[in-house]
N, C-alpha and C positions, 0 to 999 in steps of 0.2 A: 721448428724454425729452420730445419736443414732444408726441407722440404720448398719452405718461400723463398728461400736465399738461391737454392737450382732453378726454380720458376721465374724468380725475379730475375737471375742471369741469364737464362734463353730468352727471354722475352727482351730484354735488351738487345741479347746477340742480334735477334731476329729483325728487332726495329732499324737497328744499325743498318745490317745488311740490305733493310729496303730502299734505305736510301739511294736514291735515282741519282741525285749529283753526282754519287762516284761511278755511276755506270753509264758511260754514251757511246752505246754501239759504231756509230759513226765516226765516233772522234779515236777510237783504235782502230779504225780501218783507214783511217786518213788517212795519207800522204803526201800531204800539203793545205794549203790554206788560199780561200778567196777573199779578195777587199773590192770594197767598192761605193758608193753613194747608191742607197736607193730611198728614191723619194725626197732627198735633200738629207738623208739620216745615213751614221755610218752605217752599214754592213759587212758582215765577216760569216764566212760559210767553212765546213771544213771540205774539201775535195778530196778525189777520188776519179783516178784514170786508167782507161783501159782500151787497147788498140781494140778497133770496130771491126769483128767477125762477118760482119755481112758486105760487105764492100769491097770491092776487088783489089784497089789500089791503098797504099797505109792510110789509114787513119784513126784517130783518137775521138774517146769520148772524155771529157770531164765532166762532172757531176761534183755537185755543189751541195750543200747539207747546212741546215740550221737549225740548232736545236735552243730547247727553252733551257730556263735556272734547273731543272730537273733532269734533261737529259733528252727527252722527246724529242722530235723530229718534228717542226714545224712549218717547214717550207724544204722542197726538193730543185732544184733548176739545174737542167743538165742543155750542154751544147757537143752536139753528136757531129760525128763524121766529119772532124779538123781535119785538113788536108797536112800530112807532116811535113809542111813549108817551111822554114825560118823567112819572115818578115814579109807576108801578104797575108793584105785583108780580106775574109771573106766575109760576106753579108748572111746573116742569120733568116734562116726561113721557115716555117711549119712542115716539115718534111721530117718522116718518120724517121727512128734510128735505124730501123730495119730495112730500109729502101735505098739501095743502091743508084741514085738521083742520081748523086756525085753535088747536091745541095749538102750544106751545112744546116743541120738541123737541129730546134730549139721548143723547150718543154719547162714552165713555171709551176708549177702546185704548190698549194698552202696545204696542210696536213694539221688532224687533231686526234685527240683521244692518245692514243701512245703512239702515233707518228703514222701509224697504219690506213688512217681513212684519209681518203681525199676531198678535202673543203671545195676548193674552188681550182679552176684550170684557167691558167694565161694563155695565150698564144701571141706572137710576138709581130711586134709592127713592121713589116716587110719593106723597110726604106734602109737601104745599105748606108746613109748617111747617121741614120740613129740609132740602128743594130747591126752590129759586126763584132770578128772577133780575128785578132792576128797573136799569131805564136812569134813572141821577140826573140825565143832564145831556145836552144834545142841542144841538151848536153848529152848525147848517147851514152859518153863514158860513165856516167852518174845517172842517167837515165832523167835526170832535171828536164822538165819544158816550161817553162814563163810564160807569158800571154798577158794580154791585155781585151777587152771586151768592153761594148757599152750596150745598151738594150730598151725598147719600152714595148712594156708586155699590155694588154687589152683582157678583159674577161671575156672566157670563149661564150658567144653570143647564142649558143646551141643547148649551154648548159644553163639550168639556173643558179643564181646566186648562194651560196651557201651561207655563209658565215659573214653577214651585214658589216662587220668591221672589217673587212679586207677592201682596199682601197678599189677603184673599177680600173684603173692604171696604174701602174709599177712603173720606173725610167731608173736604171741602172746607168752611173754616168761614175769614169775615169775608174774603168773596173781594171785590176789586174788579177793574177792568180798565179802560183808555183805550185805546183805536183811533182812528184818522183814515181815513178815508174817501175814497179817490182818484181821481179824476172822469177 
């Protein structure tokens, strides 16, 4: 009976422990949080910022994270090389994070399996009227930057379709986002 009673309490520990809800890699690396409309439905991502090493003059990356009931990582959308301006618009373009353009550069993926594989790739509608993104607020002392962003993304036309339930357009509309910044 001792015997079932240690078996039946690991097996518990064990199952406990797998539970995913308590585990989102993302959401302990956060540093803030995105909102916004997409598709007419709310959205909420966790972020995550980091000044851009390849670029000569300051700038930031935020990255955007959404994960399922479980914890996975189901969509990634990152907006590269912010110019660190308080209150100018820049227009969002398919421009590597790595390429010192001096473009603002932007990347959508859907993600499955445990957040690792990549479904489908967006690349973003190039009309600075319906993708852009401006930093409202910029607190060095607290390391805080605020922004606002709206977007509509396209399925990259090079790839195929993966995942038939992902819509062929995305529109990101009255997007804001706060991140801190961790020294």
């Amino acid at each position: 009976m001792r015997t079932f009673t240690l078996i039946l309490s690991s097996l518990s520990l064990f199952l406990i422990g797998c539970d995913k809800k308590d585990y989102s890699p993302d959401s302990s690396n956060s540093t803030g949080k995105g909102f916004a409309l997409s598709n007419g439905k709310n959205w909420e991502g966790y972020a995550q910022i980091a000044y851009n090493p390849f670029t000569k003059s300051e700038t930031i990356n935020v990255k955007f994270t959404v994960l399922d009931d479980y914890g996975s990582k189901r969509q990634s959308f990152g907006i590269n090389k912010i110019p660190v301006i308080e209150e100018m618009t820049f227009p969002l373009l398919n421009s590597s994070v790595r390429t010192d353009d001096g473009q603002v550069g932007v990347l959508l993926v859907t993600l499955s399996y445990d957040g690792d594989v990549v479904e489908d790739r967006y690349l973003v509608l190039e009309d600075s009227a319906l993708s852009h993104v401006t930093l409202t607020e910029i607190d060095r002392q607290t390391g805080w930057y605020r922004g606002t962003f709206s977007a509509v993304f396209y399925l990259d036309p090079d790839r195929p379709k993966f995942n038939p339930a992902n819509p062929d357009t995305i529109q990101f509309e009255q997007g804001r986002f706060e991140v801190q910044m961790r020294e």
